[in-house]
Backbone as CSV, one residue per row, in Angstrom:
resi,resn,N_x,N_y,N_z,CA_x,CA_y,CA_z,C_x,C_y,C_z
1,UNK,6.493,10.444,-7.133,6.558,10.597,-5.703,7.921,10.105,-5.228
2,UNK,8.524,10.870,-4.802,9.890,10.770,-4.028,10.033,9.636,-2.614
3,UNK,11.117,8.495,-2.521,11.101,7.690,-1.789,10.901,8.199,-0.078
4,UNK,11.214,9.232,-0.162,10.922,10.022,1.458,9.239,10.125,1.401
5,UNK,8.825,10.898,0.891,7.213,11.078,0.412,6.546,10.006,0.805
6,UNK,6.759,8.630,0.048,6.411,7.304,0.144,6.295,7.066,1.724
7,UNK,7.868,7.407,2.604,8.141,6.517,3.511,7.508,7.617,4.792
8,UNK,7.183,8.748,4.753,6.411,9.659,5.274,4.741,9.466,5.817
9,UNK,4.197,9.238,3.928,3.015,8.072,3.870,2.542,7.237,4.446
10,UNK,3.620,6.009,4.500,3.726,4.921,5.106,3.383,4.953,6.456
11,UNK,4.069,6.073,7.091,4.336,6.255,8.927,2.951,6.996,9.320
12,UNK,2.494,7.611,8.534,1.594,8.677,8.729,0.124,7.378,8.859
13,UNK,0.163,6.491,7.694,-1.013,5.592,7.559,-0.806,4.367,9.092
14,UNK,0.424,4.504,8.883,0.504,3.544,10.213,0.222,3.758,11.627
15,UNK,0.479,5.298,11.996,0.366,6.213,13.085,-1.107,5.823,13.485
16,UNK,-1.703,5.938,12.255,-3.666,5.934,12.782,-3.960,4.659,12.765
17,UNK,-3.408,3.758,12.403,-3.973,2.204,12.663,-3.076,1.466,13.238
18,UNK,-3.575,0.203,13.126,-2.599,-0.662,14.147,-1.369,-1.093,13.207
19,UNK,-0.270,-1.125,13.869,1.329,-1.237,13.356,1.098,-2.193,12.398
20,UNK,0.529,-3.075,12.845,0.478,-4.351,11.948,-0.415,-4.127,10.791
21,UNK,-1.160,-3.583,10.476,-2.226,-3.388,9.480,-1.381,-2.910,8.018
22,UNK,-1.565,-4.111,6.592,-0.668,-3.966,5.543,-1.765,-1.945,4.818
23,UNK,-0.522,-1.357,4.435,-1.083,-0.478,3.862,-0.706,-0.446,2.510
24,UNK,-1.678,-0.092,1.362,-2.192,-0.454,-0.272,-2.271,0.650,-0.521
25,UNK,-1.207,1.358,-1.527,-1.641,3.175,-1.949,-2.412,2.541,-3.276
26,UNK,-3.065,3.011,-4.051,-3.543,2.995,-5.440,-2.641,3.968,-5.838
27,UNK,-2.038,3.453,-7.076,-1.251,4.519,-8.062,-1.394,3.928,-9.507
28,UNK,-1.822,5.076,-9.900,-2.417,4.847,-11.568,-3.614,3.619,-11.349
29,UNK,-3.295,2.526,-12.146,-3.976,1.057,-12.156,-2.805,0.081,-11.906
30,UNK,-2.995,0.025,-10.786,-1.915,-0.626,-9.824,-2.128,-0.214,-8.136
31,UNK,-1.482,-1.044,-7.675,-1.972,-1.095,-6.003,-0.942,-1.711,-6.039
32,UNK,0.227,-0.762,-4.586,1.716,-1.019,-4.375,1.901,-1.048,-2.519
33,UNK,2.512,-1.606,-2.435,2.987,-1.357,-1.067,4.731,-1.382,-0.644
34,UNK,4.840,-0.818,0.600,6.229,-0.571,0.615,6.825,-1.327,1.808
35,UNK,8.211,-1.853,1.731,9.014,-1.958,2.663,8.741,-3.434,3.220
36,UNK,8.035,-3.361,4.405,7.557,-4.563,5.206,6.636,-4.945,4.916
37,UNK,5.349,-4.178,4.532,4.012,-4.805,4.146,4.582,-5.268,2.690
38,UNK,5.504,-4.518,1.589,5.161,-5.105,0.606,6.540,-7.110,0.735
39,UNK,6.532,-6.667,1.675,7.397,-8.386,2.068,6.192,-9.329,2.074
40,UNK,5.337,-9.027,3.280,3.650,-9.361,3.912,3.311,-9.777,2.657
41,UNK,2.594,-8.794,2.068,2.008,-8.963,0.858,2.894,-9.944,-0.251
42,UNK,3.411,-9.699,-0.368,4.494,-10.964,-1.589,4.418,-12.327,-0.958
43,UNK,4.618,-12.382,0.199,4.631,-14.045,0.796,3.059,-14.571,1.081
44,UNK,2.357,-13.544,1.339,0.846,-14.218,1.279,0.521,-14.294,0.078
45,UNK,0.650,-13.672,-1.193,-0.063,-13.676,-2.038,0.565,-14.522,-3.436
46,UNK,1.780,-14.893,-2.983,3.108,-15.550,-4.030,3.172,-14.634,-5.213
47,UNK,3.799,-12.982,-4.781,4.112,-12.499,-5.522,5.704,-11.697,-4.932
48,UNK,6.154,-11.178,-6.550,7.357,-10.966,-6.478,7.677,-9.602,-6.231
49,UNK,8.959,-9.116,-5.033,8.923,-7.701,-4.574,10.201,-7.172,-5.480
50,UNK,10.247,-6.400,-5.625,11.411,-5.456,-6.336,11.561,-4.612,-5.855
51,UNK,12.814,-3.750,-6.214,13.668,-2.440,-5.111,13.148,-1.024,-6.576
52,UNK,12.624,0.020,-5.882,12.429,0.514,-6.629,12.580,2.343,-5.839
53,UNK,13.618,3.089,-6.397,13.823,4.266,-5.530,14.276,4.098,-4.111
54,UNK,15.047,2.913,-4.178,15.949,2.856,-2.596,14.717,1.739,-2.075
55,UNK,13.952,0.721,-2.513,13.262,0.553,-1.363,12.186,-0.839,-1.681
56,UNK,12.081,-1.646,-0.962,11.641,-2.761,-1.490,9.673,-2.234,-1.748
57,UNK,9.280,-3.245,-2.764,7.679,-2.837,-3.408,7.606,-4.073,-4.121
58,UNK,5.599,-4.054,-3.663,5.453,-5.012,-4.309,3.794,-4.247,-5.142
59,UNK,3.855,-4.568,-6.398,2.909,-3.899,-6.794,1.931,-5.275,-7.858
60,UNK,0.522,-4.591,-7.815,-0.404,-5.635,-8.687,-1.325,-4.497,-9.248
61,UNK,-2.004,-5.307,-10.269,-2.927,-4.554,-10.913,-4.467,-4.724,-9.825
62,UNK,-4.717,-2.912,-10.127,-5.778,-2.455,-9.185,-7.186,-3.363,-9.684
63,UNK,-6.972,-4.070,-10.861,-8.415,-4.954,-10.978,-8.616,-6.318,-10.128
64,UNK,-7.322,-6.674,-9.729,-7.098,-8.245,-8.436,-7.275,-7.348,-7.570
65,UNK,-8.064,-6.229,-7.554,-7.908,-5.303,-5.518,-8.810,-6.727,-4.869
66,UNK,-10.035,-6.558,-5.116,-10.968,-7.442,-4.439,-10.370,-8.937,-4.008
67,UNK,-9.907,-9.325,-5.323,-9.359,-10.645,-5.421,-8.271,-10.870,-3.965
68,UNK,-7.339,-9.897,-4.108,-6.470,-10.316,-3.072,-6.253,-9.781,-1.976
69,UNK,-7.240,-8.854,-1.643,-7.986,-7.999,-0.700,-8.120,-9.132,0.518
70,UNK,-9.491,-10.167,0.035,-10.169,-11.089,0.401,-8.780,-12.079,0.611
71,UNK,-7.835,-12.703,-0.187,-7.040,-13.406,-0.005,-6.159,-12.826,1.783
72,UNK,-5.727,-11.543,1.871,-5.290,-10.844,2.399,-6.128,-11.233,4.246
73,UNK,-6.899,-10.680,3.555,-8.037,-11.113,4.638,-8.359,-12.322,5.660
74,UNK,-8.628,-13.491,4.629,-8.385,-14.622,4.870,-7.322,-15.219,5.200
75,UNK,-6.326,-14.311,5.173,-4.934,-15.219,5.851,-5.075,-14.563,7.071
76,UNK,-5.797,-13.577,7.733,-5.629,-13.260,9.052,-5.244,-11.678,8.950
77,UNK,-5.134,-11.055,7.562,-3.841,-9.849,7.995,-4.812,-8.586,7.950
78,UNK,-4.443,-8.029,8.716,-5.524,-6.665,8.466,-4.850,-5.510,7.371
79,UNK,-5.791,-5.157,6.580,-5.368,-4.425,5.304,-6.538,-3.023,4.992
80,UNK,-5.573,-1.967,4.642,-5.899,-0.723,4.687,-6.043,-0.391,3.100
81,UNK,-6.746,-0.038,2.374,-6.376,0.744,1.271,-6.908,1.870,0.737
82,UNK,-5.985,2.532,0.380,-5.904,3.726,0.086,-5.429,4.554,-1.032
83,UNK,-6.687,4.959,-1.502,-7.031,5.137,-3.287,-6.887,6.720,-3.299
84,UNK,-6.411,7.684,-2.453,-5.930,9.115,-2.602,-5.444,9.632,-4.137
85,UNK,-6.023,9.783,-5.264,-5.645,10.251,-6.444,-6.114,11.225,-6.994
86,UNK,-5.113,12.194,-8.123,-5.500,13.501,-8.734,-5.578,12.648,-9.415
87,UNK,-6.194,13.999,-10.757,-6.720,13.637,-11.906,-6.165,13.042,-13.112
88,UNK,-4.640,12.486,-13.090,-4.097,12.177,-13.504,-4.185,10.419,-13.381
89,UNK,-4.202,10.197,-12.207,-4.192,9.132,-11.865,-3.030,8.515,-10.511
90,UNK,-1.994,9.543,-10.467,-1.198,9.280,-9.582,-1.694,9.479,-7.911
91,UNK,-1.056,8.906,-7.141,-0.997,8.497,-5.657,-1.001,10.281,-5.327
92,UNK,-1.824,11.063,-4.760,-1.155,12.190,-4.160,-1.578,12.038,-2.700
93,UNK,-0.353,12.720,-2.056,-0.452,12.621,-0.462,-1.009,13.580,0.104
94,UNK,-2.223,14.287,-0.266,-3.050,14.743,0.666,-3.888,13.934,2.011
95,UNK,-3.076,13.724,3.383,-3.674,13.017,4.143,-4.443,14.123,5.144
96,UNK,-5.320,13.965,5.187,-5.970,14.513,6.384,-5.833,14.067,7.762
97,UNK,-4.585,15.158,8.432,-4.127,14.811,10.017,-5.196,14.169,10.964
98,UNK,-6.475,14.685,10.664,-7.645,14.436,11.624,-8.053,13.247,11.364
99,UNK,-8.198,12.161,12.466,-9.049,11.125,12.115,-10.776,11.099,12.259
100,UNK,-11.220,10.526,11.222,-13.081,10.648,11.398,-13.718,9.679,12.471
């Protein structure tokens, strides 16, 4: 997935919820976030962000989802996640414009 794609994503998940709400793509077995949430996410959770395709990320394995979900939670932050995957396992951006 191309860093525009990502940052498209990002705006699109943010558009329907509140600005502040961290957003979590699932990709493969891993759960990543981008930019500002993945800042959010690294300082609540004492993990480390890296630049990856132009762009700061912070990624964990999708088996701590619950684990730091709840951590996430408990610090106050409101958190979205979003497990959109083909059969491969990768992140695909089929979002549905319509909200339910």
């Amino acid at each position: 997935m191309k860093q525009t794609t990502k940052m498209i994503l990002l705006k699109e998940m943010k558009s329907r919820r509140r600005a502040n709400t961290l957003i979590l793509f699932r990709n493969k077995d891993c759960f990543e976030a981008y930019y500002n949430d993945a800042k959010s996410i690294a300082k609540s959770l004492s993990l480390k962000t890296f630049i990856e395709d132009g762009m700061e990320v912070v990624r964990f394995p999708a088996v701590d989802i619950e684990v730091y979900s709840n951590r996430l939670l408990d610090a106050g932050l409101a958190v979205c996640i979003s497990e959109m995957r083909d059969e491969f396992g990768d992140y695909t951006p089929n979002i549905s414009m319509n909200d339910e």
